[in-house]
C-alpha positions as YAML, in Angstrom:
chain: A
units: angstrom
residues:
- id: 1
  name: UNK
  ca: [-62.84, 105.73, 49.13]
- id: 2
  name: UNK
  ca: [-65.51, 106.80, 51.46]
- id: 3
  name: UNK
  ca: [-69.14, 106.51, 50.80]
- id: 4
  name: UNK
  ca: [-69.67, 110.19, 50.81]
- id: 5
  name: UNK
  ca: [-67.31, 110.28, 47.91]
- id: 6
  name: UNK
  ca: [-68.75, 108.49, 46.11]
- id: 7
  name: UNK
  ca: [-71.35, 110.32, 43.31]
- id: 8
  name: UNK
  ca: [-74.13, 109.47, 40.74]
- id: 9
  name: UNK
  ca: [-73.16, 108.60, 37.81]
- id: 10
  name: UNK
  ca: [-74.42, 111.60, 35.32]
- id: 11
  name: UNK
  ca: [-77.24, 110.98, 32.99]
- id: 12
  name: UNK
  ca: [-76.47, 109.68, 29.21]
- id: 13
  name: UNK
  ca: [-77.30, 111.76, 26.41]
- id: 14
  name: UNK
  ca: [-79.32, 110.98, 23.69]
- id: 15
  name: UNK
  ca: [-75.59, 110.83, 21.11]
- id: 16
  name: UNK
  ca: [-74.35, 108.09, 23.51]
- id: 17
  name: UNK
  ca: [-77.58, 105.91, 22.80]
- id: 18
  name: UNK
  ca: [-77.14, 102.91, 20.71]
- id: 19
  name: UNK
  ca: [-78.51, 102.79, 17.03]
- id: 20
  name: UNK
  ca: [-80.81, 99.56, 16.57]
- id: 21
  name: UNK
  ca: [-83.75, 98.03, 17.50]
- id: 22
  name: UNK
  ca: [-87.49, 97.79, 16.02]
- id: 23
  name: UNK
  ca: [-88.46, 101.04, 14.48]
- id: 24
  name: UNK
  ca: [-91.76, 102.24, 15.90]
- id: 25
  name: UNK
  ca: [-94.04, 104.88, 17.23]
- id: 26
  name: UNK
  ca: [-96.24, 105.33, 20.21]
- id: 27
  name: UNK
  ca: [-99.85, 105.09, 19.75]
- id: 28
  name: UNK
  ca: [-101.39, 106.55, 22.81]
- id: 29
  name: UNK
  ca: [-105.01, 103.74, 21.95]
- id: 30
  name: UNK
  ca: [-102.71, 101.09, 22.16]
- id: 31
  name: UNK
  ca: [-99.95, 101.78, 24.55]
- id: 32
  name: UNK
  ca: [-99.39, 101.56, 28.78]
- id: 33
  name: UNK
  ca: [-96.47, 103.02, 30.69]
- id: 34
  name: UNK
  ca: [-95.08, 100.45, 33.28]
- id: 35
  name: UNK
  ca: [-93.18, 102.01, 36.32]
- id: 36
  name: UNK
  ca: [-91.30, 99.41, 37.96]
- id: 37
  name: UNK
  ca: [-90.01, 99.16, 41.61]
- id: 38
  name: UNK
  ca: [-90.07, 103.05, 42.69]
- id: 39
  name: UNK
  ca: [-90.34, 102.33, 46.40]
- id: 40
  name: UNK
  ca: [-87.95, 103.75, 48.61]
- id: 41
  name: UNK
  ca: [-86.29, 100.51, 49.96]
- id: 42
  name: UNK
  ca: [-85.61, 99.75, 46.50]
- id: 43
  name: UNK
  ca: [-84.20, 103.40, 45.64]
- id: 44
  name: UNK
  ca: [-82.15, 103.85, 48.56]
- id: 45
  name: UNK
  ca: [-80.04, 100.62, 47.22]
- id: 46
  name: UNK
  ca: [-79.89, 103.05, 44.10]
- id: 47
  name: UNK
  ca: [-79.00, 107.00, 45.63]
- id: 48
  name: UNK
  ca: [-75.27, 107.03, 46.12]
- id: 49
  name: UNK
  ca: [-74.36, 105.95, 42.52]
- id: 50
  name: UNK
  ca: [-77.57, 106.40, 40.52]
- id: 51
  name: UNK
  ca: [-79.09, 109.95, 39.69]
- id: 52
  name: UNK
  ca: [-82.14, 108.92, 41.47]
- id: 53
  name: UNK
  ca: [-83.66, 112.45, 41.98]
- id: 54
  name: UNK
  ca: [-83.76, 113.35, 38.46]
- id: 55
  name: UNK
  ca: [-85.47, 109.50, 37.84]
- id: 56
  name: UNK
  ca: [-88.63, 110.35, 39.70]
- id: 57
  name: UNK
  ca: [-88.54, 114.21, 38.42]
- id: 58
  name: UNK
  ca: [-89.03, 112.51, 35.08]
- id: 59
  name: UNK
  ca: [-90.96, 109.81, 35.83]
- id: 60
  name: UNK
  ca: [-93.34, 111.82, 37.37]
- id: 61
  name: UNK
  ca: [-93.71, 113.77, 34.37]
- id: 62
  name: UNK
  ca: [-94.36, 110.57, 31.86]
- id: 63
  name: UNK
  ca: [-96.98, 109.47, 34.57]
- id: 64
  name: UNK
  ca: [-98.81, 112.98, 34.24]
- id: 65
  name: UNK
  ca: [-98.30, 112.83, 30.05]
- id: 66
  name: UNK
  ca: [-99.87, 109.17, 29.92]
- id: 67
  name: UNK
  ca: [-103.17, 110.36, 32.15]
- id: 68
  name: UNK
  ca: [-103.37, 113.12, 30.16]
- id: 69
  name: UNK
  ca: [-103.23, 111.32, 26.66]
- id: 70
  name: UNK
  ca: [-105.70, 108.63, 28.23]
- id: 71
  name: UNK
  ca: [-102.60, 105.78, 28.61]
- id: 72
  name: UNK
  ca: [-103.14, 103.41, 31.82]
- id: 73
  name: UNK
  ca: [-100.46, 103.32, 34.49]
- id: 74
  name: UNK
  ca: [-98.97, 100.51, 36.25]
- id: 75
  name: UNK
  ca: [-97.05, 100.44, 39.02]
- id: 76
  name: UNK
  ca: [-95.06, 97.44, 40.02]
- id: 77
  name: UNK
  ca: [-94.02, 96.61, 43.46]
- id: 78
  name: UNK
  ca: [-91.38, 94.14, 45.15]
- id: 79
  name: UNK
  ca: [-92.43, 91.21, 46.84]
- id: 80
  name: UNK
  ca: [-91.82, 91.22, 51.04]
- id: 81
  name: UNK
  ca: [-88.27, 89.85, 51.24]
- id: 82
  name: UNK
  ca: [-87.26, 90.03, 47.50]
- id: 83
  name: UNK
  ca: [-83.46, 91.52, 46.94]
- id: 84
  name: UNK
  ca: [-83.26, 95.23, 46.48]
- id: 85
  name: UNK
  ca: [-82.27, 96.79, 42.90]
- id: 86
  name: UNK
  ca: [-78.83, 95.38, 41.94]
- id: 87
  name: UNK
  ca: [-79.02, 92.02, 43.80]
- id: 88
  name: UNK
  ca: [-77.14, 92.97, 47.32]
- id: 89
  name: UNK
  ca: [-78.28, 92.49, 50.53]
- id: 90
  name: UNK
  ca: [-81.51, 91.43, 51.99]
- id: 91
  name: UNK
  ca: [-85.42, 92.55, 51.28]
- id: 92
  name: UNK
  ca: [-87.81, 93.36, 54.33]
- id: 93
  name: UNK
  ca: [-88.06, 91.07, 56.45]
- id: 94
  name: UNK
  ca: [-91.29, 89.28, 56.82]
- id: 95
  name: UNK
  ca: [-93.22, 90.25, 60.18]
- id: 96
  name: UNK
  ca: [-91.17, 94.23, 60.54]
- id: 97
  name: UNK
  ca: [-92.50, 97.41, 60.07]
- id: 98
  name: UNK
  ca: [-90.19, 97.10, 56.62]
- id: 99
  name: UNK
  ca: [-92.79, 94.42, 55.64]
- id: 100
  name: UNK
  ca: [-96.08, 96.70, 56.16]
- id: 101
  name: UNK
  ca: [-94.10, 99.70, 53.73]
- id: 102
  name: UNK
  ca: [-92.31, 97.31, 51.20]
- id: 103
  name: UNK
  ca: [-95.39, 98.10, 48.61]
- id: 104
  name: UNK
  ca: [-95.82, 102.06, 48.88]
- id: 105
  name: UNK
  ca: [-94.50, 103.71, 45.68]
- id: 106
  name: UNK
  ca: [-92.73, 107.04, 46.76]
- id: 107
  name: UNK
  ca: [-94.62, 110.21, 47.51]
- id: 108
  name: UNK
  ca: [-93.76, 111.95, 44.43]
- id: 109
  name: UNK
  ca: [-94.91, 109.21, 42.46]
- id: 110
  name: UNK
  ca: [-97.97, 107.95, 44.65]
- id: 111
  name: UNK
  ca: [-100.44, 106.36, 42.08]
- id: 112
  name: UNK
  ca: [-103.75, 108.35, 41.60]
- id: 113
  name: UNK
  ca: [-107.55, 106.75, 40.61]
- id: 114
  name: UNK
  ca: [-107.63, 104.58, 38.00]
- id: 115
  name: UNK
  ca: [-104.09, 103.30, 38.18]
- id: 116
  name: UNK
  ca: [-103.11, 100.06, 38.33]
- id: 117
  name: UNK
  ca: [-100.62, 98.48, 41.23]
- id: 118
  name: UNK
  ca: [-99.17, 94.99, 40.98]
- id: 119
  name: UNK
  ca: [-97.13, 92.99, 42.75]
- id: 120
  name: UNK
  ca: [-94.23, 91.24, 40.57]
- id: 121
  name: UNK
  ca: [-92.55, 87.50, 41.98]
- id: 122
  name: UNK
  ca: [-89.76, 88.09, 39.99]
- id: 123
  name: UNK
  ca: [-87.79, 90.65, 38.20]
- id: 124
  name: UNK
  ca: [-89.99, 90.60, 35.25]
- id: 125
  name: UNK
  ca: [-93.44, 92.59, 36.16]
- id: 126
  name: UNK
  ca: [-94.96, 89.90, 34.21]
- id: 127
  name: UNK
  ca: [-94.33, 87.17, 36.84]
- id: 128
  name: UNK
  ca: [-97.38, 86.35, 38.96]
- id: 129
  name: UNK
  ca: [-98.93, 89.44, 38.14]
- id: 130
  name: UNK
  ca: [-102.32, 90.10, 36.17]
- id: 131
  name: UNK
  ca: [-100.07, 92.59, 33.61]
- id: 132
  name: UNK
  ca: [-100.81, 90.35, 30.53]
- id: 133
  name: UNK
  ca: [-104.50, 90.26, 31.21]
- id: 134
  name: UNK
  ca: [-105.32, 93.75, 32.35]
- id: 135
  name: UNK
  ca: [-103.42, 94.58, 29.04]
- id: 136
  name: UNK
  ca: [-105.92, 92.30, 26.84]
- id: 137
  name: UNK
  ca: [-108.72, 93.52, 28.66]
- id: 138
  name: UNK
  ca: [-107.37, 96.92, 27.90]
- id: 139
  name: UNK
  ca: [-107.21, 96.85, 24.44]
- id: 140
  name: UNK
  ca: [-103.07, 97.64, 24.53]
- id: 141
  name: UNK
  ca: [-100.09, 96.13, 22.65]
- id: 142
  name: UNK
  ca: [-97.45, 98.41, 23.56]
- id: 143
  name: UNK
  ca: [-95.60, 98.59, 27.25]
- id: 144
  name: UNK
  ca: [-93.35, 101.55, 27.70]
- id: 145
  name: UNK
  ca: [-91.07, 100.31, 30.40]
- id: 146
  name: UNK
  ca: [-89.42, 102.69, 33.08]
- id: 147
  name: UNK
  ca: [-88.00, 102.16, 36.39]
- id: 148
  name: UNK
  ca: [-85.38, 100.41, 38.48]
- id: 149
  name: UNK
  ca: [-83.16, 98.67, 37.67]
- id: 150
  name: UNK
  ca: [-81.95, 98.90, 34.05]
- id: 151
  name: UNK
  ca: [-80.30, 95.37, 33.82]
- id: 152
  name: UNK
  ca: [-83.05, 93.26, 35.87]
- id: 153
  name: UNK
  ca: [-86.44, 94.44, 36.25]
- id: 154
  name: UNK
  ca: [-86.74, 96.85, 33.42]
- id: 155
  name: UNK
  ca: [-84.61, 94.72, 31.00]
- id: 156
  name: UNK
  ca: [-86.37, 91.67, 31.69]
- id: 157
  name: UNK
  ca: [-89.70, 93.26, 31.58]
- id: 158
  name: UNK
  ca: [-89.46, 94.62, 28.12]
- id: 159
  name: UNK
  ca: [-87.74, 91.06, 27.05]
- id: 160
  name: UNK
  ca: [-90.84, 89.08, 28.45]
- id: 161
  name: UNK
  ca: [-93.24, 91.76, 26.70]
- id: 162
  name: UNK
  ca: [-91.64, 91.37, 23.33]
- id: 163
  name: UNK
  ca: [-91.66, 87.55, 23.52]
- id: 164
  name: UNK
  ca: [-96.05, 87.65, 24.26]
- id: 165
  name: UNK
  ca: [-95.88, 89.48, 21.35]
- id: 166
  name: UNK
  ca: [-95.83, 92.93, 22.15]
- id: 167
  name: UNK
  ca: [-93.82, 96.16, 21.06]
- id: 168
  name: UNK
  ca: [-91.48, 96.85, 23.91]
- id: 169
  name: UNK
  ca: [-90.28, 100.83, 24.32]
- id: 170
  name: UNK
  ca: [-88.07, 101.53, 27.09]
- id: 171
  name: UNK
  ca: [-87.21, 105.01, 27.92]
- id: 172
  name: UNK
  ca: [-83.94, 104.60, 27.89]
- id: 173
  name: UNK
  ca: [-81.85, 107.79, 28.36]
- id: 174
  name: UNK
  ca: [-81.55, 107.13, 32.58]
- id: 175
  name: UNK
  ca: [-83.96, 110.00, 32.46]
- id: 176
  name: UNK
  ca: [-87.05, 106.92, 33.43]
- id: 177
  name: UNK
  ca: [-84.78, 104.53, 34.04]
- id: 178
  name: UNK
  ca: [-81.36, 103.77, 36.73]
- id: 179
  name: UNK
  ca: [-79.04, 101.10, 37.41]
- id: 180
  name: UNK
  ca: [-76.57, 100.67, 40.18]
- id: 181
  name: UNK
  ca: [-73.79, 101.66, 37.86]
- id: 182
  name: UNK
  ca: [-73.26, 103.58, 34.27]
- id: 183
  name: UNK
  ca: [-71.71, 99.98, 32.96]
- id: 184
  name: UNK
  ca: [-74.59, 98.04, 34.37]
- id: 185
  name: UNK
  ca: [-76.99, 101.08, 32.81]
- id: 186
  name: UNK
  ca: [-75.03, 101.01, 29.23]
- id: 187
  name: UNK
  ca: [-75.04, 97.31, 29.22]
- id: 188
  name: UNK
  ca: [-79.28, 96.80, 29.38]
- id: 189
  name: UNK
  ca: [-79.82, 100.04, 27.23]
- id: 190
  name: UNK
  ca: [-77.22, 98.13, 24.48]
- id: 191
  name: UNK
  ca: [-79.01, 94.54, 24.90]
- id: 192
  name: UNK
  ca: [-82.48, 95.61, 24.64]
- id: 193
  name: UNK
  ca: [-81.91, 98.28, 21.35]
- id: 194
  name: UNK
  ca: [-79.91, 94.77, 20.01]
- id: 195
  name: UNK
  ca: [-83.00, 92.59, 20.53]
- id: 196
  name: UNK
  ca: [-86.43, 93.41, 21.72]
- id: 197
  name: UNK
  ca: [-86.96, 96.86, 22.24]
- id: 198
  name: UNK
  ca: [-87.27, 100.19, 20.76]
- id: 199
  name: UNK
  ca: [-84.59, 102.68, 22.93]
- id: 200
  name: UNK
  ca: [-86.57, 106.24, 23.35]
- id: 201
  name: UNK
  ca: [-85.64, 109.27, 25.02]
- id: 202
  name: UNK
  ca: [-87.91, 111.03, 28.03]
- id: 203
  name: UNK
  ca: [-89.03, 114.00, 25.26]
- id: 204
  name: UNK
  ca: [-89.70, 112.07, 22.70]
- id: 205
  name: UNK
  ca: [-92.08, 110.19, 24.37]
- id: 206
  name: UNK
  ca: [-94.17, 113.10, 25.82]
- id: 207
  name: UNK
  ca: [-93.91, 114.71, 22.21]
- id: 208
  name: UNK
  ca: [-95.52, 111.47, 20.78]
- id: 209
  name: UNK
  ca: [-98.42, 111.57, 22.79]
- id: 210
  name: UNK
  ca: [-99.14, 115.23, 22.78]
- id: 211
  name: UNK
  ca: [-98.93, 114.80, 19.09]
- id: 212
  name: UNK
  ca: [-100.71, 111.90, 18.66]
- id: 213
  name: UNK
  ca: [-103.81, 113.38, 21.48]
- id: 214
  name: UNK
  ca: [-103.81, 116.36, 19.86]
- id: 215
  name: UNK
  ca: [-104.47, 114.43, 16.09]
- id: 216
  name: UNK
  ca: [-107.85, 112.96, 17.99]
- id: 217
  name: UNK
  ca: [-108.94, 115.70, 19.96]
- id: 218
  name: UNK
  ca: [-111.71, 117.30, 17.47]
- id: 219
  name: UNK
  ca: [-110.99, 120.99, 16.71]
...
């Protein structure tokens, strides 16, 4: 089979989510979206078998709901010379143009003023990054996780959030977040609705906050 054969897998639905994990609800005063890895070394790993356009559609759209209900963003970046999304091949190397770029987020999801980028050692965004501090500082307790890829950087993520104590949301219905494969998708989504983290769709998300804003906004 050719690469040009080869297609995205197609988006799960919200019936082919799993049941489980902690029942909770967004609190726009106490939550931050994380968007992990969207830099285009790191997506181009993902395009032939991941629906990557319709990731940063919605992504982009979770970004603009968070600003709007007041939410802090934060990107996370790749190291220089860390592996891509799925664990094949190597990162920039050090000294190349590859290096300089290896930290820009994609156009479409370019973070604006008052953002927050970070630079992650490791899969988790927690690892050698200020993410645990800027979140005390910040008053916030919950991390809704999106991103690449489901079964490292996002699953790992919302694991290392739960065990500092807090509530863990990924966005879970490969609207916000990808994997290399459907099985390697399924498999994270599973896990983290099993143990850590509450498994939300895209819309339910954006409803929460607009409902939650529009509860505080004074009539």
């Amino acid at each position: 089979m050719t690469s040009s054969s080869v297609l995205p897998y197609p988006m799960p639905d919200a019936a082919s989510l799993p049941d489980g994990g902690p029942s909770r609800s967004i609190d726009p005063s106490r939550a931050a979206l994380v968007v992990q890895h969207m830099q285009e070394h790191v997506l181009r790993a993902l395009r032939e078998t991941a629906p990557v356009a319709q990731l940063l559609d919605n992504i982009g759209r979770l970004t603009e709901s968070a600003r709007c209900s007041g939410v802090p963003v934060f990107h996370v970046t790749r190291t220089p010379g860390a592996r891509p999304a799925g664990g094949e091949g190597p990162g920039p190397a050090r000294g190349t143009p590859a290096e300089a770029d290896a930290h820009a987020v994609v156009d479409v999801l370019r973070p604006e003023a008052g953002d927050t980028v970070l630079t992650a050692k490791r899969y988790s965004a927690f690892a050698g990054t200020r993410l645990r501090s800027r979140l005390k500082e910040l008053g916030r307790d919950q991390v809704l996780v999106v991103g690449a890829a489901a079964h490292t950087d996002v699953m790992l993520t919302a694991a290392d959030a739960w065990m500092q104590d807090l509530e863990a949301f990924v966005v879970a219905d490969a609207d916000a977040v990808v994997d290399r494969t459907a099985d390697d998708h399924t498999m994270a989504v599973r896990w983290l609705a099993a143990t850590c983290a509450t498994v939300i769709l895209t819309e339910s998300v954006r409803a929460e906050l607009r409902g939650r804003t529009a509860d505080t906004v004074p009539a």
